[in-house]
N, C-alpha and C positions, 0 to 999 in steps of 0.2 A: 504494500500500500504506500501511495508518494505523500508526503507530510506538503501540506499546504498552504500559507502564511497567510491568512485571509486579512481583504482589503478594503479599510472605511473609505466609501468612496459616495454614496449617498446618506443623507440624512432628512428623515420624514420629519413634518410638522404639522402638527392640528392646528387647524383654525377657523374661528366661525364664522369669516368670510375667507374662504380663498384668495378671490381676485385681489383684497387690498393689499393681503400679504405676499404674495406675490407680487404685486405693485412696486410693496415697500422696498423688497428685496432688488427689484429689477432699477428702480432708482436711485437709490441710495447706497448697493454694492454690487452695480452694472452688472447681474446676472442676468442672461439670457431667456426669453421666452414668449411663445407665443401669446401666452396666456391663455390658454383653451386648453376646457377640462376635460380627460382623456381616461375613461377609464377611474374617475372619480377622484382624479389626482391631477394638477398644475405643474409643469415639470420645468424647474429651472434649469441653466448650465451655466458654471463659470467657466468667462472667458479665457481663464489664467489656466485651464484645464485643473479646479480647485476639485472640492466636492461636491457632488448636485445635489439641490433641496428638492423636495418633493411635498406639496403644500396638499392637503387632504382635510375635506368637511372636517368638523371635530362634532362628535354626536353631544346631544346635551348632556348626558354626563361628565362628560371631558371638561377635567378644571383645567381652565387657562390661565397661564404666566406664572407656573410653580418655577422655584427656583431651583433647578435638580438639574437643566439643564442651559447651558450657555453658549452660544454661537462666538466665536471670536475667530474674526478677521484682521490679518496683516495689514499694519501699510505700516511706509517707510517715518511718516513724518505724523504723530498720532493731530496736530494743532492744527494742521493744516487741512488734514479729513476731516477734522469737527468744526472748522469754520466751510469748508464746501459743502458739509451736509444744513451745517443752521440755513444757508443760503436756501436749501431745498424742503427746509421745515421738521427737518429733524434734530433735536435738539441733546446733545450727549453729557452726562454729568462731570463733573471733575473730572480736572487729570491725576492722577494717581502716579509717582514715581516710585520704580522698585528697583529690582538692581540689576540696573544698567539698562534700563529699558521702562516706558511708560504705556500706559490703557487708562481708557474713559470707557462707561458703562452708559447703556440706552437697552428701549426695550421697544419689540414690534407694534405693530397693532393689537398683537392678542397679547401681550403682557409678558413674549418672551424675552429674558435676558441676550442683547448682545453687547458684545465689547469689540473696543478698537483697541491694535497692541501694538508695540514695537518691538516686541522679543524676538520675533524672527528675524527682525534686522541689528541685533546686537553685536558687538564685536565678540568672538571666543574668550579673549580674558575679562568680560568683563563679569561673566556668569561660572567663576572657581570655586 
């Protein structure tokens, strides 16, 4: 039997509208999409060949904007994406410095946690 390394490469989301969250996604972290629901599902793609979201009714049961899970997106310069997002009405809380690298927290339309980060752009010595 060949041993397999499986690969996170989509992540589902409920929500109790689709379209805006998909919206959100598509203007605010230029994911790709038609917008047309397929099979009961909304199908993003990042550009950068990231991971695909995949936006999905949320039944009324489904509590929305628990905090158990967080989207966090790269960019190089975290002040500079939070003043091109205020322009587009999205508005991200503090910035937060750690080490050697900075993130500011925001949440979708349904109340999910995302964050912007610079960790992936840190220098090697700065995270020993």
């Amino acid at each position: 039997m060949t041993s397999q390394t499986p690969l996170l490469n989509t992540i589902l989301l409920y929500a109790r509208d689709p379209a805006a969250s998909a919206d959100f996604y598509r203007r605010h972290f230029g994911f790709e999409t038609s917008g047309e629901m397929v099979e009961g599902l909304i199908e993003l793609n990042s550009p950068q060949s990231g991971a695909q979201l995949l936006i999905h009714q949320a039944a009324k049961s489904v509590r929305q904007g628990q905090a158990v899970v967080k989207l966090m997106f790269s960019v190089p310069d975290v002040e500079a994406f939070k003043a091109q997002c205020a322009q587009q009405g999205l508005a991200f809380g503090s910035t937060h410095q750690a080490n050697g690298y900075c993130f500011a927290n925001a949440k979708d339309p349904d109340g999910n946690s995302v964050a912007i980060s610079s960790r992936a752009y840190r220098r090697p010595a700065e995270h020993g």
